[in-house]
C-alpha positions as MATLAB code, in Angstrom:
seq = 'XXXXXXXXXXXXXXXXXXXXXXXXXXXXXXXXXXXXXXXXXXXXXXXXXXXXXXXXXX';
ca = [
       0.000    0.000    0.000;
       1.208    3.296   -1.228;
       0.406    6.713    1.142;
       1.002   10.245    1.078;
       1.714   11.934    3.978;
       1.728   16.075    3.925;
       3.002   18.833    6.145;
       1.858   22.198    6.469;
       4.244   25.382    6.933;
       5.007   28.132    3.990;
       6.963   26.885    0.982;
       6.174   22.933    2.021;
       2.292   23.552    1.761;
       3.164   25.148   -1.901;
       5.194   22.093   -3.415;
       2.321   19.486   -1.759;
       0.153   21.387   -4.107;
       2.109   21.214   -7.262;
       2.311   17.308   -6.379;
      -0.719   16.452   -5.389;
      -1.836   18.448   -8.540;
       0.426   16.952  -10.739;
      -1.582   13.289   -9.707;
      -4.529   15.201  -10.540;
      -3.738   15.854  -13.793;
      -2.218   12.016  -14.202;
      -4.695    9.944  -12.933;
      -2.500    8.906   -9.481;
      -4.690    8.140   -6.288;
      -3.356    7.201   -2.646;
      -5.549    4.696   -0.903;
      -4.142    6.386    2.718;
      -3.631   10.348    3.013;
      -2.557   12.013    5.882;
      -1.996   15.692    6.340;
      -1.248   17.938    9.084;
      -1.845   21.965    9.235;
      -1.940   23.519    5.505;
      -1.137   19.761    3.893;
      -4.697   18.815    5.715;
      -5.876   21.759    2.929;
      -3.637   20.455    0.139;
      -5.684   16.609    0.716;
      -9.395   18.169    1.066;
      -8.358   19.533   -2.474;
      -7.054   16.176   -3.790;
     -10.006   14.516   -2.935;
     -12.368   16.993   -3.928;
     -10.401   17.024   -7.141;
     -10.070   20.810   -7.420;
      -6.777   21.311   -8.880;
      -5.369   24.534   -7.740;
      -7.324   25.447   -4.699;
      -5.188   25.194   -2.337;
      -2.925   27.781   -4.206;
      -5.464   30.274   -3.558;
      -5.740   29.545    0.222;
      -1.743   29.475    0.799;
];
């Protein structure tokens, strides 16, 4: 089993989003996500498969 674990803080929250957005665009899903602080933003995105929300929010 693959998972993807985020962190939150600045810069860190910013390159989850290009990621997670980048297996957006390419079909990738995680069967386990965890995220804590602005990375629990980055997965409510993923899974709500808004590409580039979390961009706005950072």
């Amino acid at each position: 089993m693959v998972g993807y674990i985020d962190v939150g803080g600045g810069l860190r929250a910013v390159y989850g989003t290009g990621v997670l957005d980048f297996c957006l665009d390419n079909g990738i899903d995680f069967p386990y996500l965890i995220g804590v602080s602005a990375g629990s933003g980055n997965i409510v995105s993923y899974l709500a498969r808004q590409k580039g929300r979390s961009l706005k929010s950072v």
